[in-house]
N, C-alpha and C positions, 0 to 999 in steps of 0.2 A: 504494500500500500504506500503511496506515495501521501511524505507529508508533506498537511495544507499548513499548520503552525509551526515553524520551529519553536522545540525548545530553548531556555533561554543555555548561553555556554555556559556561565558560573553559576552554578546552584549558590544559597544564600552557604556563611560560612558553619551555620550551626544546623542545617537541615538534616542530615545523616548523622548528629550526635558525637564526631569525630574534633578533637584538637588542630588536625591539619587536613582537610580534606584534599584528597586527590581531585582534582575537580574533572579531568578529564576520561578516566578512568570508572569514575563514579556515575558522570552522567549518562557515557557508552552502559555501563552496567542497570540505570535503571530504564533506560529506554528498551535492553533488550528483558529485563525482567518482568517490563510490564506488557511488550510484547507475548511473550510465554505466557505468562497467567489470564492475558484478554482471549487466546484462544485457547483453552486448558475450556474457562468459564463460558466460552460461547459455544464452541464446536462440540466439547467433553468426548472428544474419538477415543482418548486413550485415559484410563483413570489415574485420576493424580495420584503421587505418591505420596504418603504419609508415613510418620515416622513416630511408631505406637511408645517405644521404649524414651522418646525423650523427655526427660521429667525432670525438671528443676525445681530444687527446695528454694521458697520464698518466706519472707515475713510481713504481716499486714504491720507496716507503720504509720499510715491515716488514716482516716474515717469520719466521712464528712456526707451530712444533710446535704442531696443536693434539690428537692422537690416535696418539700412538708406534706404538699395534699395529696399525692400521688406514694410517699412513705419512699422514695428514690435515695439510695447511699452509695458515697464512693469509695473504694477504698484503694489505698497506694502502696505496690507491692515492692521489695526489693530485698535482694540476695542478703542475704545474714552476714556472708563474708565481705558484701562491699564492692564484687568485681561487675562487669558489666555484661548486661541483658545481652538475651540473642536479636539480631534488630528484626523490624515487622514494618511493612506497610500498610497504609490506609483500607480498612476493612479487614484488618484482621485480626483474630480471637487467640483465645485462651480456653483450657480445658481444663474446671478448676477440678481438686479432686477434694471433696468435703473430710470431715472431722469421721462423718457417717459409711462414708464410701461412695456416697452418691459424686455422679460425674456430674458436670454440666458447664455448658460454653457461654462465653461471653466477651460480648465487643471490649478491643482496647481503645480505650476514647481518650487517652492521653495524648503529649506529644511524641513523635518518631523519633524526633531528635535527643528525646532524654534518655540514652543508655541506660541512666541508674536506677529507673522505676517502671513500674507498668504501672497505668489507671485501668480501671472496669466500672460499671458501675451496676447497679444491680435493685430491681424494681418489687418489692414484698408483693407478693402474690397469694393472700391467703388460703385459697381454694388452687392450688398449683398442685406440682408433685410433691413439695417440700424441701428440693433446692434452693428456692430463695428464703427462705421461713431460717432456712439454717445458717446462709450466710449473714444475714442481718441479725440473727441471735445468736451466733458462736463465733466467727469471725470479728473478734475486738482487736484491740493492737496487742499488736506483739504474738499472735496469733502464728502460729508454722501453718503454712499451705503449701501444699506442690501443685505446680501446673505444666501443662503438658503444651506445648508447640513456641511462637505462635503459628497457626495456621492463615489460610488467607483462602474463602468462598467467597470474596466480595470485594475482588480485586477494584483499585482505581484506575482508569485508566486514563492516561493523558492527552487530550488533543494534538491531533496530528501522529502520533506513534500507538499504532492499533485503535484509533477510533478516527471517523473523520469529519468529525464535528469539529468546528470551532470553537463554541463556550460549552458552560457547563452548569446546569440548574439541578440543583439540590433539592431535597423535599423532604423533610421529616416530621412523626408525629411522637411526644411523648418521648419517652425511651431508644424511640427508634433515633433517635441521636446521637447514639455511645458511636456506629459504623461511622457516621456521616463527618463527626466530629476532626478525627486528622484528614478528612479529604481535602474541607474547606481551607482547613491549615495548611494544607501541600498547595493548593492549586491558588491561595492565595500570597505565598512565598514564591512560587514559581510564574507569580504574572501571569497568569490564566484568567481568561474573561467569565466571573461565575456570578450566581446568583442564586438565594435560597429565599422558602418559603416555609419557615417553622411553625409546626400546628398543635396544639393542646386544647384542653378543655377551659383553663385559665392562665393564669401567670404564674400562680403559686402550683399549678403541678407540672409546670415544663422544667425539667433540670437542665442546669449549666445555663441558663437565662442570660443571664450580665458574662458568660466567658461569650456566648454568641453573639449576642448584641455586642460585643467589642471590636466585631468586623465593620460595623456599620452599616450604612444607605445600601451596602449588598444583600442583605438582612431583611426581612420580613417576615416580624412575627404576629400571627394571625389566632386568636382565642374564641373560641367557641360563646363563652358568654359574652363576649365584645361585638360577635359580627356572626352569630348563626354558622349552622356546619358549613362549610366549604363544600364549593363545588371540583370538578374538576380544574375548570377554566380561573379560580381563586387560587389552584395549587401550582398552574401552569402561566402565570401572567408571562407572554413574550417569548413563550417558546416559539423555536423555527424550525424549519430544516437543519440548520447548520447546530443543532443541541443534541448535545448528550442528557440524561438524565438521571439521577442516581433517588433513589427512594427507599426509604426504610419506616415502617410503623405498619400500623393497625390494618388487619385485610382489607376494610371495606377502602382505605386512604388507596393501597396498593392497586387495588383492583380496578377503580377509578382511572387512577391516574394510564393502567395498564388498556382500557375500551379506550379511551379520550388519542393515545398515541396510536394505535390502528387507523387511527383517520388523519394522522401526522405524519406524511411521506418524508421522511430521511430523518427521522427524530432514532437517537438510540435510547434504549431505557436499560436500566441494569437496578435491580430492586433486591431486599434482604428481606427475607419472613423471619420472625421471634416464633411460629408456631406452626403445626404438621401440617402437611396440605392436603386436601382432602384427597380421600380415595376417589378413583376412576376408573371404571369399567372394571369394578369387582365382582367375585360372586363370593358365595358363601362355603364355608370349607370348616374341619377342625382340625384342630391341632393335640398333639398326644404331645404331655410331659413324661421323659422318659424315666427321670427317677423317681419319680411318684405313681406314677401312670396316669393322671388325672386327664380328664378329655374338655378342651375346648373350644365351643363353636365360634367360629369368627365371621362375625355377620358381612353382607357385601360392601357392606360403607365404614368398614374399622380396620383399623389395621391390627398386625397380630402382635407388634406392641401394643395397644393399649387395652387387649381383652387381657394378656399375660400379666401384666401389672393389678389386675383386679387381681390374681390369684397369689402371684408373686410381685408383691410392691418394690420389693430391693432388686429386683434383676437390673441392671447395669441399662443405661439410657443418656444421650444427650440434645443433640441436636434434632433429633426427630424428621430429619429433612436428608437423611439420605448418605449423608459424607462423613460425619466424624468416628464410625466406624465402632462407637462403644455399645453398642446393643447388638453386635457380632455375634450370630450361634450357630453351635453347627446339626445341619440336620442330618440323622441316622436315616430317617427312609421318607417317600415321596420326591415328590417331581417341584422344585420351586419355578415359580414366576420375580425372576430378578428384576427390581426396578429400580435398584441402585445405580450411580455411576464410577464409584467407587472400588469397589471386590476384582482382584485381580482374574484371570482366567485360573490360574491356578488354585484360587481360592476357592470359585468356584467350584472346579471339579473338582475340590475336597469334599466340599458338602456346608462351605459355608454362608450364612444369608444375615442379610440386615434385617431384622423385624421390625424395623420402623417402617420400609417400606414395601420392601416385597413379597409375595403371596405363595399360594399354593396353586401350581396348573393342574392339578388333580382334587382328590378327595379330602386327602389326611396328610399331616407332614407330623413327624416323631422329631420332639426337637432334645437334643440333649441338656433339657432342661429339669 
């Protein structure tokens, strides 16, 4: 693809976290990084690679209110020893591992450039699984957590290298701000033409408020109790052709915005769900646990994670979306329906499946559960 922007030659000096940046080495290196990751995420021919075994001990040493009505905290993670993080770009997680053993992912909404800490932030969900229940009530300072990556399903990609748009409009609702958070920070250091539309119910439950509103006139922030729900065309002011657009929050925002660009000839969209998507063109099947024997039906609109967790609540789970690969089982007998992108061929012909997402192409699946 030939690019329509150049990037700028000198990255800023503190953008990659580094003393002395290599300036020219660095820039060749994220332009082709973010070439790889823009077609990993759009094409998925081949499943990315992940790396299960890496796991870094951290300590929570902040912990900060960032959304009173909404119950949103953040906390700031960094090595016991002192040395410095593995680096991440814009849109990528963490996979924290609880006190309990529960897994679960979350956006790093800090900056890239800070080697010595990760942010997350993390939204109470009473009625949830009990991932978030546990990090706001056992996660205090000083606190030992290990987490796993970071990873990156929600890559940023830069105008003119793998995308070819021009500017770049942002959308988020809520929470859905932790991904969106170092984008604005990258594409705002790097002189990128952008502009964002932040949406909540008020002011007092949007977190990071006053860090967002510090971009300025780029910035729009739009409140439910100030101006009624948003339409599409409220979340899209001045998109074109020549926009990318990146979206994170609540389905009904996402989905919106995802009808409104079907009728936007040359718009790119790239959006992040916090929750499973539903099933499609399912049928109805059970599933056999094999150390117990117990039998489960799994209706055509659920998936075989979330009948399994009514019987087994502790079985391992995170992302619910297909790629972070912790709800991994393997099955003894039946025929699966993989609709993962993830699971290697080889993985496969072992017998292994995601049960967040994929099913049974026959009757019964025996899972070594």
């Amino acid at each position: 693809m030939t690019p329509t922007r150049p990037i700028p030659a000198e990255p800023p000096r503190d953008l990659y976290g580094k003393d002395r940046p290599d300036r020219a080495t660095r820039v060749l290196e994220l332009i082709a990084e973010t070439r790889l990751r823009w077609t990993t995420f759009v094409n998925r021919k081949e499943p990315p690679t992940l790396v299960d075994d890496f796991r870094i001990p951290l300590v929570v040493v902040e912990r900060r209110v960032e959304a009173h009505d909404t119950d949103v905290i953040s906390l700031m993670l960094t090595a016991p020893d002192g040395r410095k993080l593995p680096e991440w770009r814009p849109g990528a997680h963490l996979d924290l591992e609880l006190p309990s053993g529960r897994v679960r992912q979350y956006s790093l909404c800090g900056d890239p450039a800070d080697r010595n800490a990760y942010r997350v932030a993390v939204r109470r969900i009473p009625e949830g699984g009990g991932g978030s229940l546990e990090v706001h009530d056992a996660l205090t300072v000083g606190t030992p957590v290990t987490v796993r990556g970071p990873r990156n399903a929600f890559p940023f990609v830069l105008p003119g290298y793998g995308s070819s748009a021009a500017r770049v409009h942002f959308v988020a609702g809520g929470i859905g701000i932790t991904p969106i958070l170092p984008m604005i920070r990258m594409a705002d250091r790097l002189g990128v033409d952008w502009s964002m539309v932040y949406v909540g119910r008020s002011r007092d439950t949007i977190p990071f408020l006053s860090e967002v509103e510090g971009f300025g006139d780029r910035v729009t922030v739009r409140t439910d109790d100030e101006h009624g729900l948003p339409t599409a065309a409220d979340l899209l002011p001045g998109v074109g052709p020549d926009t990318s657009i990146y979206c994170c929050g609540p389905v009904v925002m996402t989905q919106a915005i995802a009808t409104a660009v079907r009728d936007m000839p040359g718009v790119e969209l790239y959006s992040e769900r916090f929750s499973a998507p539903p099933v499609v063109d399912g049928t109805a099947f059970q599933v056999e646990l094999a150390r117990s024997g117990e039998i489960i039906d799994i209706p055509a609109d659920k998936s075989v994670l979330e009948e399994v967790l009514k019987v087994l609540p502790t079985a391992p789970y995170s992302c619910r979306q297909g790629f972070c690969r912790t709800c991994k089982v393997n099955v003894l007998s039946g025929d699966i329906d993989h609709r993962d992108t993830v699971l290697t061929s080889d993985e496969r012909a072992a017998g292994d499946m995601l049960i967040c997402m994929s099913r049974c192409a026959g009757d019964r699946l025996v899972l070594d559960l």
